[in-house]
N, C-alpha and C positions, 0 to 999 in steps of 0.2 A: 540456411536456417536450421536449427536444431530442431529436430523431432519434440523435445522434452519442454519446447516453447512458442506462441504463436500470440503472433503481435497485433493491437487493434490499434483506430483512434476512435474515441465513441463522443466527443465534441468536436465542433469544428462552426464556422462561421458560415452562411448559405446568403442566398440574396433573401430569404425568407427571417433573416437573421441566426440567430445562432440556436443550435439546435443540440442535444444532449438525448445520447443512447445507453447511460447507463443503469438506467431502470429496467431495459431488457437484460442487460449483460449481466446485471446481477440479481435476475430475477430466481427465487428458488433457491437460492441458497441456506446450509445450514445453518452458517455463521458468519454474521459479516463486524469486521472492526472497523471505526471510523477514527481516520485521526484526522484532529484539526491543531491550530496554530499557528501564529503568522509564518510568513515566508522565514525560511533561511533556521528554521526552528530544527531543523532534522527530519521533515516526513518523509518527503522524496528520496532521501537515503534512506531511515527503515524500509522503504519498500523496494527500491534497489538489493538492500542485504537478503529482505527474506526471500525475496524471486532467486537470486544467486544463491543462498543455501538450499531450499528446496529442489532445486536445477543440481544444484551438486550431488543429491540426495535420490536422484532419478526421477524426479516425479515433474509433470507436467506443468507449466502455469501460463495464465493467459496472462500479456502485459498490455495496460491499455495508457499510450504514450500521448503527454499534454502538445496539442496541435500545433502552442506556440512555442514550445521547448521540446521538440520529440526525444534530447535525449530525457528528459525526465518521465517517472511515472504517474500517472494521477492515480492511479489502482492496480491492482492483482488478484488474480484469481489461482487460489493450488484447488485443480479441476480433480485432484484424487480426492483430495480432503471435502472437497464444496465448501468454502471458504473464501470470503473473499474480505483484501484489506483495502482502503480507498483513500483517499486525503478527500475528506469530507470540504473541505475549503474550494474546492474546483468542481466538484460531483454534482450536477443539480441533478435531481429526480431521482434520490437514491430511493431503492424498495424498504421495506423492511424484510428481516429476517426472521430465522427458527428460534435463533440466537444472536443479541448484537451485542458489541460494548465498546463505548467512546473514549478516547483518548487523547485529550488536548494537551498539547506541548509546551504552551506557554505558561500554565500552570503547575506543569509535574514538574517544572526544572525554569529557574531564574537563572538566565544566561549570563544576566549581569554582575551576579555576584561570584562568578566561578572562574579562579585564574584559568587561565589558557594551558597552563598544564595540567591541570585537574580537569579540564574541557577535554584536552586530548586521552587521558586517562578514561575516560566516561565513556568516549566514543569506543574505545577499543573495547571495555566493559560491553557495550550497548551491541557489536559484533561479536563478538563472542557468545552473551548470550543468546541472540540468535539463531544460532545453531540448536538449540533446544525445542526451538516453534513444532520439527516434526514432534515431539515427545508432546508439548501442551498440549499440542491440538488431534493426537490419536483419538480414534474414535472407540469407545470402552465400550 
């Protein structure tokens, strides 16, 4: 395992039924972003991309992997920044933050109306700009 990343699950199913630790995990943070939007919308890869460019980038991030898809993520934490990003659609007991701002997908972007190469164009768009999050999110 890499130094510069450390893995959770903070849901998971109990005989007590189902139980959710992400109001500890993200408790105290500066900024936290919520994205919502159905499945298949793109969240779980923005949070894929921005763990892998901050990680590129040297900095730490916590992943907190969905218990019935471990390769997906339901959240991230970049532990330099205190920041954390969530898929609000899976997260129950999220905290609030210093700073929050929500971002639902099925409204920024109509999937239906966008050929598939103009889909595939956007994505690359949507990774690229990525690489920018350390620049937004520097602390002034």
């Amino acid at each position: 395992m890499n130094a510069k990343e450390s893995h959770f699950f903070a849901r998971g199913n109990t005989a007590h039924g189902a139980h959710f630790l992400y109001f500890s995990a993200f408790q105290g943070l500066e900024k936290l972003i919520v994205l919502t939007g159905p499945s298949g919308t793109g969240k779980s890869t923005v949070l894929r991309s921005i763990a892998d460019t901050l990680r590129g980038n040297g900095q730490h991030v916590q992943c907190f992997h969905s218990p019935l898809r471990p390769n997906e993520l339901d959240g991230i934490i970049a532990t330099e920044l205190n920041i954390g990003i969530l898929d609000g659609d899976v997260c129950e007991g999220i905290p609030s933050a210093g700073e929050s701002l929500s971002i639902h997908f099925a409204e920024a972007i109509d999937y239906q109306r966008i050929s598939s190469e103009v889909l595939k164009q956007s994505q690359s768009l949507i990774k690229s700009s990525l690489r920018l999050i350390p620049k937004l999110t520097s602390r002034s």
